[in-house]
C-alpha positions in Angstrom: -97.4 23.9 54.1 -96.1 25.8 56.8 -92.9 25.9 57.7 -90.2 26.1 61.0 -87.1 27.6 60.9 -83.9 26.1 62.3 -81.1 27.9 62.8 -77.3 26.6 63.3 -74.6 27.9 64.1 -71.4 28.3 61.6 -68.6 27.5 64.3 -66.8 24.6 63.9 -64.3 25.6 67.1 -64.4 27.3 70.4 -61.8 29.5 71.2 -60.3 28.7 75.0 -59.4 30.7 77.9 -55.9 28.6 77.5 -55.3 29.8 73.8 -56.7 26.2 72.9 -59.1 25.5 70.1 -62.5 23.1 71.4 -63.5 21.6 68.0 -67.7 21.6 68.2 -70.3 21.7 66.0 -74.0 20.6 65.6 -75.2 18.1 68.1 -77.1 15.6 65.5 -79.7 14.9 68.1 -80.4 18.3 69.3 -80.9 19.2 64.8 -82.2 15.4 64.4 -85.2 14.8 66.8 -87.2 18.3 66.4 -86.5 17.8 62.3 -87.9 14.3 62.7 -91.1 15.6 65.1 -91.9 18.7 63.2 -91.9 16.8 60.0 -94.0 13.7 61.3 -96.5 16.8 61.9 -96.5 17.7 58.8 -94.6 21.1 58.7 -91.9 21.7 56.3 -88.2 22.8 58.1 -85.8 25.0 56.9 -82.3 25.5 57.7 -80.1 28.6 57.8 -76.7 29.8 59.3 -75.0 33.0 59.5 -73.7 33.5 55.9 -75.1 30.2 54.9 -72.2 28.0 56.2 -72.9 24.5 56.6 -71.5 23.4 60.3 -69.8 20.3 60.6 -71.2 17.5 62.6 -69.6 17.4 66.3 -68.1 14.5 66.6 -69.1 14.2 70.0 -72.8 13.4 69.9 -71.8 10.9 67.2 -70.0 8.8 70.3 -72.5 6.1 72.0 -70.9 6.5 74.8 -71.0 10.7 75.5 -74.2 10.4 73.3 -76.2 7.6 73.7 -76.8 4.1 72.0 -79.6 6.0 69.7 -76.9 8.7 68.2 -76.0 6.7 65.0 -80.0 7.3 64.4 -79.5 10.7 64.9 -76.3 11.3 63.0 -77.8 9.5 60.4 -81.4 11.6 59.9 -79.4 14.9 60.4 -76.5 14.4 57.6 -80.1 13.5 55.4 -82.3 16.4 56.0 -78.7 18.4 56.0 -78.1 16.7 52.6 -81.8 17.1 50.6 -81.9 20.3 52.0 -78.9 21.4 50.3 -77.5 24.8 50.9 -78.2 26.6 53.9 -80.2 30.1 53.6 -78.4 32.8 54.7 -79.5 34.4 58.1 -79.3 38.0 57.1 -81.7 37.2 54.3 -84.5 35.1 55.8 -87.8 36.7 57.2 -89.8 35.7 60.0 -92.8 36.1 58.0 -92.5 32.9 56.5 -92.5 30.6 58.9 -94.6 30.0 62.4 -91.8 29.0 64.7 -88.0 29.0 64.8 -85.9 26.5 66.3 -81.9 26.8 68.0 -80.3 23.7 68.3 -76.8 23.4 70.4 -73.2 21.9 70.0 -71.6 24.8 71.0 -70.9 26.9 68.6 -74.1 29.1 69.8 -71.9 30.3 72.5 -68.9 30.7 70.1 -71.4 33.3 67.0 -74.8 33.2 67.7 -75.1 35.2 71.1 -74.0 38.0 69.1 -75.5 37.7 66.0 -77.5 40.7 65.3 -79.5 39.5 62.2 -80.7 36.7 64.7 -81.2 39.4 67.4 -83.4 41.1 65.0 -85.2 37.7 63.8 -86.1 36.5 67.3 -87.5 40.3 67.9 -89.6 40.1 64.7 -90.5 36.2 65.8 -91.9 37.0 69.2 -93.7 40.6 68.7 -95.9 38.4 65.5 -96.0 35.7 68.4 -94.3 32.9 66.9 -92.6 29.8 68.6 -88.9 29.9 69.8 -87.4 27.0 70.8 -83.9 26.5 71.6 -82.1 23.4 73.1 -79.1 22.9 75.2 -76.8 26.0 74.1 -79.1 26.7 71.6 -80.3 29.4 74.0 -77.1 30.8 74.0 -78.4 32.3 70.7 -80.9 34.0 72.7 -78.7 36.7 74.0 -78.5 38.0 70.6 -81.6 39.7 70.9 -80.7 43.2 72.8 -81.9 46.3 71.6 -80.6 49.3 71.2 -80.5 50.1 74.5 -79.0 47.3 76.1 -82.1 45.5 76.8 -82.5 42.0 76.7 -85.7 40.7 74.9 -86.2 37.9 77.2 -85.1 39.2 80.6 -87.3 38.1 83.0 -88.2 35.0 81.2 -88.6 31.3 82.4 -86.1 29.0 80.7 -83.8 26.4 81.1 -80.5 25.8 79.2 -77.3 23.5 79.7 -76.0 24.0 83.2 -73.0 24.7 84.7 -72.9 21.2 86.4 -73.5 19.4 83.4 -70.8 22.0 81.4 -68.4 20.4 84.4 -69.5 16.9 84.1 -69.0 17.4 79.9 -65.5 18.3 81.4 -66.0 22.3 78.9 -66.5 24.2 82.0 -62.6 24.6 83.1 -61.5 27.3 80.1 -64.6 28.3 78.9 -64.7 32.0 78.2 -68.3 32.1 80.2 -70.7 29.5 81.4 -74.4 29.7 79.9 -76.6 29.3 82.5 -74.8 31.8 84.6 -74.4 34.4 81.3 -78.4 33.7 81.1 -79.1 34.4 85.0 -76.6 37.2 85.0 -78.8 39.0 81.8 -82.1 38.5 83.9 -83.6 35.2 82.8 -85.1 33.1 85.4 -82.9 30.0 84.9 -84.2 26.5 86.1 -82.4 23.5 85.3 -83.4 19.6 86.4 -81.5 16.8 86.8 -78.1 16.2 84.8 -78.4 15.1 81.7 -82.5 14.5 82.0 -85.0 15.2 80.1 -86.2 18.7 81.3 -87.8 21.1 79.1 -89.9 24.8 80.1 -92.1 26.3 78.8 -93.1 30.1 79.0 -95.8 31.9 76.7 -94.3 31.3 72.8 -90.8 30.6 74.6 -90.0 26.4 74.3 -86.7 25.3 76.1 -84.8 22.4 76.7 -81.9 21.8 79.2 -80.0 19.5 77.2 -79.9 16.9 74.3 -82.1 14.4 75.6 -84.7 17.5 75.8 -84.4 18.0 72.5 -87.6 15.5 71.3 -89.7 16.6 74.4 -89.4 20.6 73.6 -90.0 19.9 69.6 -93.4 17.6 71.5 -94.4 20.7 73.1 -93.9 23.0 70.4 -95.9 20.7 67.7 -99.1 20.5 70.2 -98.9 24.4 70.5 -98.8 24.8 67.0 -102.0 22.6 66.7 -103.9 24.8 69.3 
């Protein structure tokens, strides 16, 4: 069977400009409806996490109404395949090799580790020179800027994506005291940044690169990534 790759974050909090602590985590839709597409397809999914930590569920996207009337679903399937999964694989030992896409889910904790994690820098070089998917959803592709080599270069500079925007980081009411905004940190590092309307389904899609702008993107990217797969 082959398999995808998901990787989470291990933040559970977000340090503020203001010395505050944001508490995050996963957002259960954002883990929940790619697991339950890529699945359906038949492909197995596993999970993995810098050092293997488990993330806590944010407690946000388990809120009808900042998450929708379908996020008791979500919560529900995520804490499942979280649960028969058992524990996470650890980032710094997992190998491309063995699986034919890899998957970044939000919350955001991407913007708090993953942007600078450098075995996932080195993962998501490995993934796209073999050609593999990447998908990444909301601030999952926060987790994107990880991958800058040694001399500064971003991997996907120049690249058509779309990530959580700055108005919707304002409407969430995260933008006042965030250390930096995503979609500005991805336009400032070269990306061509496109974003639709707030919280809409919006998703991009460039060569092996699968985005989505925000949770409810999160089914339609894991869509377009199954029927590439099956090309």
């Amino acid at each position: 069977m082959s398999k995808i790759l998901i990787v989470m974050s291990a933040a559970n909090t977000w340090e503020r400009t203001d010395g505050s602590s944001y508490p995050t985590g996963y957002w259960a839709e954002e883990l929940a409806a790619p697991h339950e597409k890529f699945v359906a397809a038949g492909y197995g999914v596993d999970f993995a996490s810098p050092g293997g930590v488990l993330q806590e569920l944010d407690k946000h996207s388990a809120d009808p109404a900042l998450a929708g009337p379908d996020c008791a679903r979500y919560v529900a399937h995520a804490e499942k395949a979280l649960r028969e999964f058992g524990p996470l694989l650890k980032l710094d030992e997992v190998s491309i090799d063995d699986y034919v896409a890899v998957v970044l889910p939000g919350g955001h904790g991407p913007v708090v580790d993953l942007f600078q994690d450098a075995d996932l820098g080195r993962l998501l070089f490995a993934a796209d020179a073999a050609g593999k998917l990447i998908g990444a959803v909301c601030h999952g592709p926060a987790a994107l800027l990880s991958a800058v080599d040694e001399d500064g270069k971003w991997l996907f500079a120049g690249r058509e994506l779309t990530a959580f925007t700055d108005e919707e980081e304002q409407m969430f009411g995260t933008a006042e005291g965030a250390p930096w905004l995503l979609a500005s940190r991805l336009r400032e590092m070269g990306a061509k940044h496109s974003g639709g309307t707030a919280y809409e389904a919006f998703t991009i899609q460039d060569g092996n690169l699968f985005t989505g702008q925000n949770p409810a993107s999160s089914a339609p990217m894991a869509d377009a990534m199954v029927a590439a797969l099956g090309k």
